[in-house]
C-alpha positions as CSV (number, residue, x, y, z in Angstrom):
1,X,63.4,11.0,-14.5
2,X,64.6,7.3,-14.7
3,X,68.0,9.1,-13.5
4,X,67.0,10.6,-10.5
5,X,64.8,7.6,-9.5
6,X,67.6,5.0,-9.6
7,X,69.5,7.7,-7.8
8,X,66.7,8.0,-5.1
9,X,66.5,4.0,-4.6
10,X,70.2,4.0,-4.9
11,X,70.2,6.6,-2.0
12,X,67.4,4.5,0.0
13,X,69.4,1.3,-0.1
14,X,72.4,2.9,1.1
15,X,70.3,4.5,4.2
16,X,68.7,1.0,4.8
17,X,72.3,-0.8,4.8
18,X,73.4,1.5,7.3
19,X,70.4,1.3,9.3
20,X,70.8,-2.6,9.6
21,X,74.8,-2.4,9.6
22,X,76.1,0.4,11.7
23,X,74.5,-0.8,14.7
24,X,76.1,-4.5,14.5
25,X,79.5,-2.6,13.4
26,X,79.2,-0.6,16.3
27,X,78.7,-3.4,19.1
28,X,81.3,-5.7,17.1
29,X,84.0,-4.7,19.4
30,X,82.2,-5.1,22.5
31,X,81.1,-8.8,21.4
32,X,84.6,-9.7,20.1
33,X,86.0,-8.4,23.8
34,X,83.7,-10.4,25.2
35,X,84.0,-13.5,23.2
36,X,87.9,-13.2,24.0
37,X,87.4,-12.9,28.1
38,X,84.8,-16.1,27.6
39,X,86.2,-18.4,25.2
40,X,90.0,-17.2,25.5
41,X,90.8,-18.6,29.1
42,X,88.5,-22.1,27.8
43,X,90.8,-22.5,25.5
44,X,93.6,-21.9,27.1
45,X,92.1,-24.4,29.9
46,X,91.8,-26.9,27.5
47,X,94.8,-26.5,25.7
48,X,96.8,-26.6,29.1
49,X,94.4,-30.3,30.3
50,X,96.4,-32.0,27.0
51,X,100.1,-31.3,28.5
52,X,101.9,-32.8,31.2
53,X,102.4,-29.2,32.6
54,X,104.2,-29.9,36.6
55,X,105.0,-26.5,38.1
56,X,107.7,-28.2,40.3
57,X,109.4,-29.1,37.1
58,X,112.2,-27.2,35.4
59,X,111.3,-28.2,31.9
60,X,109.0,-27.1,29.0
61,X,105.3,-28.9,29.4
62,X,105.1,-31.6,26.3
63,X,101.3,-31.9,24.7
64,X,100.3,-35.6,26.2
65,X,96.9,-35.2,24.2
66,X,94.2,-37.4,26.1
67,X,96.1,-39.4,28.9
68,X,95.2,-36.9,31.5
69,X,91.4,-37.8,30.5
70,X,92.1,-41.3,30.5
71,X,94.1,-41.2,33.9
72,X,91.1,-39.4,35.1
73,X,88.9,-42.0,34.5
74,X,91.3,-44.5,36.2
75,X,91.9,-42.5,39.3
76,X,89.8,-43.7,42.4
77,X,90.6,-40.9,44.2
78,X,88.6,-38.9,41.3
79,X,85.5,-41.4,41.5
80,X,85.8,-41.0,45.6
81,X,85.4,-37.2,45.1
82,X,83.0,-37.8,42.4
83,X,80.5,-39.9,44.3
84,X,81.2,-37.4,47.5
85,X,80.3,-34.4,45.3
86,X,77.3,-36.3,43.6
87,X,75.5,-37.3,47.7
88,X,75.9,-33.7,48.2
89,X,74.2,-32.9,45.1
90,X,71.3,-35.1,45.1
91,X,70.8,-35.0,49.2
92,X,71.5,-31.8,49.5
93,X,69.7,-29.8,46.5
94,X,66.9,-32.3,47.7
95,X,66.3,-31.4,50.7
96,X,67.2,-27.1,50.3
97,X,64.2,-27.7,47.8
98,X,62.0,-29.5,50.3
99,X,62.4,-27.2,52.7
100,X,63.0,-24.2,50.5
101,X,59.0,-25.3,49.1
102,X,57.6,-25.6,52.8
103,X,59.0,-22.9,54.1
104,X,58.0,-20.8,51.3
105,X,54.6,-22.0,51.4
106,X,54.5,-21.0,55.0
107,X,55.9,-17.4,54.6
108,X,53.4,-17.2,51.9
109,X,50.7,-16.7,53.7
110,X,49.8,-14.0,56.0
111,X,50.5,-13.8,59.6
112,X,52.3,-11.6,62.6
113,X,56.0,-10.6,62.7
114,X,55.9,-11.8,58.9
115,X,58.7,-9.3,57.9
116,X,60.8,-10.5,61.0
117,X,60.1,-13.9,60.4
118,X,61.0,-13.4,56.7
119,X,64.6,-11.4,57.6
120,X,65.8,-13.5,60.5
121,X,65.4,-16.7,58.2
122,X,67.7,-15.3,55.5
123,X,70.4,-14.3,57.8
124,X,72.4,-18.1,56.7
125,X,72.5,-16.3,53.2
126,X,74.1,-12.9,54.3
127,X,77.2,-15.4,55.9
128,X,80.2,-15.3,54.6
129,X,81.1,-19.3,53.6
130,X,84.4,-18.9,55.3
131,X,82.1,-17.6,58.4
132,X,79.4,-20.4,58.0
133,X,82.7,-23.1,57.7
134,X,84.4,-22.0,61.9
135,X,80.6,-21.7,62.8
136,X,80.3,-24.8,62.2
137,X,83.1,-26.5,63.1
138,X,82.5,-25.1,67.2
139,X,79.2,-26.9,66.6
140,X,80.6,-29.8,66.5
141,X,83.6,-29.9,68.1
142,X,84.3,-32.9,70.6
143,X,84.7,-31.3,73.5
144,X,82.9,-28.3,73.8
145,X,80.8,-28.1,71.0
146,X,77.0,-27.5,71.7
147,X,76.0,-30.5,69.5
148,X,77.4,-32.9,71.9
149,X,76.8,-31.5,74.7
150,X,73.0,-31.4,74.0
151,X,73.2,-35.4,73.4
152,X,74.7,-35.8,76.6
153,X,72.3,-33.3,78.5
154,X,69.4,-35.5,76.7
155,X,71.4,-38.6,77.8
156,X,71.4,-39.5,74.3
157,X,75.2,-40.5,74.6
158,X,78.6,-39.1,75.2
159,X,78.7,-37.3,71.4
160,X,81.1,-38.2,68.8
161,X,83.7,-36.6,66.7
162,X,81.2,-35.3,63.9
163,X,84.3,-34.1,61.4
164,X,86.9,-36.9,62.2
165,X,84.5,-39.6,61.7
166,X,84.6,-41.2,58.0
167,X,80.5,-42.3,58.5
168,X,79.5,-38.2,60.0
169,X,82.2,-36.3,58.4
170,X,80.3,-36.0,55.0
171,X,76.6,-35.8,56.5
172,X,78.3,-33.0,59.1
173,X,79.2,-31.1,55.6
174,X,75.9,-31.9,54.1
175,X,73.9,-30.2,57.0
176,X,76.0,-27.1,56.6
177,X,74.9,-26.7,53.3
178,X,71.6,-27.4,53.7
179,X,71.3,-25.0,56.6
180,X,73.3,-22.3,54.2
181,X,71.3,-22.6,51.0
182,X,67.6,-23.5,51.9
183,X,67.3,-19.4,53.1
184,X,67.8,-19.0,49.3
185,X,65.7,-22.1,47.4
186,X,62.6,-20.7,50.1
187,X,63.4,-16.7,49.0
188,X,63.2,-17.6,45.1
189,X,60.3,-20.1,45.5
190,X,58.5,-17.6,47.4
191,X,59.1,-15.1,44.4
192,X,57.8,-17.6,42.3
193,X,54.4,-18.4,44.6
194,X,53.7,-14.6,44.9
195,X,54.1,-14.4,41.0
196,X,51.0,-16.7,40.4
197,X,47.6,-15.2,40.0
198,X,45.1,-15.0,42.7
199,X,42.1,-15.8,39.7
200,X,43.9,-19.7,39.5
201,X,43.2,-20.3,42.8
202,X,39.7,-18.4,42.8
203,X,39.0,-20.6,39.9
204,X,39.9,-23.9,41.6
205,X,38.2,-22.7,44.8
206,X,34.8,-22.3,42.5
207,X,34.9,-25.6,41.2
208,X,35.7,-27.1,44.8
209,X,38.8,-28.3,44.9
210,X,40.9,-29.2,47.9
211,X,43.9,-27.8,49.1
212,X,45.6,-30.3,48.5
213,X,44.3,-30.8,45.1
214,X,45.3,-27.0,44.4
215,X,48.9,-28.0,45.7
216,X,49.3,-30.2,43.2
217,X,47.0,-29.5,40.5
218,X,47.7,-25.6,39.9
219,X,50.7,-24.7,42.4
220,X,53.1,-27.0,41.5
221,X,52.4,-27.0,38.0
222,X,52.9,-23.1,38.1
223,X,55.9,-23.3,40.1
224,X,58.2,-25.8,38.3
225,X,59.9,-23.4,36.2
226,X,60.8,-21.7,39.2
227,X,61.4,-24.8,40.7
228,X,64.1,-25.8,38.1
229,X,66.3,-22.4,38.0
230,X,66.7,-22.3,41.4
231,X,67.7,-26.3,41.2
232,X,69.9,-25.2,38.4
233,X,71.4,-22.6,40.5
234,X,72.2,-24.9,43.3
235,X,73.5,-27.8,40.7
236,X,76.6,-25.2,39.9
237,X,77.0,-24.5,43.0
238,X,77.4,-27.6,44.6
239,X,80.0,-28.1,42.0
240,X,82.1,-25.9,43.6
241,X,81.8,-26.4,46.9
242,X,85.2,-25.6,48.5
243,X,84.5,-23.8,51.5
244,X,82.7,-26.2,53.8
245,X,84.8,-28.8,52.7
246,X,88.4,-27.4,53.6
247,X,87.3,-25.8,56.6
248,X,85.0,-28.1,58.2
249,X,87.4,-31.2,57.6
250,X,90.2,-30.3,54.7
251,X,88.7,-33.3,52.6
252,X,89.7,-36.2,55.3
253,X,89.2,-38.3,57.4
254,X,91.7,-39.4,54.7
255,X,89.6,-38.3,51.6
256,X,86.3,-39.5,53.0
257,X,84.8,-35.8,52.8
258,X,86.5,-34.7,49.4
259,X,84.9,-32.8,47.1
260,X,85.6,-32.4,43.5
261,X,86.6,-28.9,43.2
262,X,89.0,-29.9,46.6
263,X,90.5,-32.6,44.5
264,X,91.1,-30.4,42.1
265,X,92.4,-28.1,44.2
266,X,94.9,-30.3,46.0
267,X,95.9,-31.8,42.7
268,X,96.7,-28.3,41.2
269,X,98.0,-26.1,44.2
270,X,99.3,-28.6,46.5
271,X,100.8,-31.5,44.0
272,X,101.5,-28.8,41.6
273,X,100.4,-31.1,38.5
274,X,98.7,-28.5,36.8
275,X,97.8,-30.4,33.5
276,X,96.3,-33.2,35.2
277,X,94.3,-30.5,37.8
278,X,92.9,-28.6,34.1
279,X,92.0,-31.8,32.8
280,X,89.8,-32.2,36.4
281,X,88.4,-28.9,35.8
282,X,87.5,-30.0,32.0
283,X,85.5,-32.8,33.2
284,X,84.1,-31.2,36.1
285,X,82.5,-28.4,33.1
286,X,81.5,-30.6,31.4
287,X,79.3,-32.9,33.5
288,X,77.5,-29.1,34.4
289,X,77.1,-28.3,31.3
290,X,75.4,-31.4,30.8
291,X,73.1,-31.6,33.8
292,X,72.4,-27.7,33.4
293,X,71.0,-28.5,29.7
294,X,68.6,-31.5,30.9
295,X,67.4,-29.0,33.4
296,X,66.7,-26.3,30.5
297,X,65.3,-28.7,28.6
298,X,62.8,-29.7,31.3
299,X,61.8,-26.5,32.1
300,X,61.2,-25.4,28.3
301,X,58.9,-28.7,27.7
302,X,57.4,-27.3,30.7
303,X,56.2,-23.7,29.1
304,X,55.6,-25.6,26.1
């Protein structure tokens, strides 16, 4: 009897181990395939950001260990692109979520034509960039673009030259983006309005509070963790804005216009100094990866 119960609990323990291990053994070569295709090419990255790897050069890249990073950090072309890339980032997520909010708030409610309201408005999203970026640059072209020429029909001036100008050429970018992306702040925040229940706002409505106290008491309490993924969204993506930039005005007047990810770019593919272009990339991670976990972090205190 004692026999053929340790054999029993013997057999039991053995059906348990394989009910907790054969499903881990048999998604272990997915996870490792995916671990390589993730982590592999970082590494590599990396590895390449320590060497003084020049594709015009005929011999062997040499590890130089930090002095790409410290050359970085010394470059004022870098801190150029840097604060570029940064008054797109601030300005422009700003506003996309200013106007993403108000327009979402609008579409919100009920009215005629709502569906064609609704699709015509997120037309800039279904653009190609590379589309958006010659759209663009007609708009403001000097001579015939129909920017200037409505100044001069409203006798507002003669126009400029929006894209060869050091003091427009950025803010010409900027509204390109902002006209771009806000389709796609408004389309998520709207998700996110039409996701809060109808008893909140019953609720406030009983105990006679204004709209503008519901606003800010219940909506935008309710909406800020939809608030902060689409912010987080736009954050990466304004990280690698290439599109606008090299289209609408290649980075100049000079490097007035340029963009990190252009920097890196030009450093890379047109100076061919690929060590010193990874170690660009490196950084450029790992100022997202630090603004993308202050956003997480705000939007978990949030649920909390």
């Amino acid at each position: 009897m004692n026999r053929a119960t340790a054999a029993a609990a013997q057999a039991r323990d053995g059906s348990l181990w394989i009910d907790k291990r054969l499903p881990k053994l048999f998604m272990a070569p997915t996870v490792i395939l995916l671990l390589a295709l993730a982590i592999g090419p970082l590494l590599f990255v990396f590895g390449v950001s320590l060497t003084n790897w020049e594709l015009v050069s005929m011999g062997n890249p040499t590890f130089v260990w930090l002095s790409n990073y410290i050359q970085v950090f010394r470059d004022a072309r870098f801190w150029n692109a840097a604060k570029n890339t940064g008054i797109v980032l601030v300005a422009g997520v700003g506003l996309q979520l200013l106007f993403g909010l108000i327009t979402a708030l609008l579409l919100n409610r009920e009215f005629r034509l709502k569906k064609l309201v609704t699709s015509l408005f997120l037309i800039p999203i279904t653009i190609a960039p590379v589309v958006v970026g010659f759209q663009w640059r007609v708009i403001y072209h000097e001579s015939f673009g129909p920017l200037n020429y409505l100044i001069r029909l409203l006798g507002l001036g003669q126009g400029r030259a929006w894209l060869a100008d050091t003091s427009t050429a950025l803010f010409s970018i900027l509204i390109a983006e902002v006209w771009q992306w806000t389709p796609f702040v408004t389309i998520v925040l709207l998700a996110g309005l039409q996701s809060i229940s109808t008893r909140v706002y019953e609720a406030a409505n009983v105990d006679g509070a204004s709209p503008w106290k519901v606003f800010w008491r219940v909506t935008l309490p309710l909406l800020k963790p939809t608030v902060i993924i689409v912010a987080l969204f736009r954050v990466m993506d304004v990280f690698k804005i290439f599109d606008l930039v090299f289209l609408l005005t290649g980075g100049g007047p000079g490097s007035a216009s340029e963009s990190l990810s252009l920097y890196t770019y030009i450093t890379g593919f047109r100076y061919f100094s690929m060590g010193y272009a990874t170690a660009l990339a490196v950084i450029q991670l790992m100022i997202v990866t630090v603004i993308s976990k202050q956003l997480v972090k705000m939007m978990a205190s949030g649920r909390a």
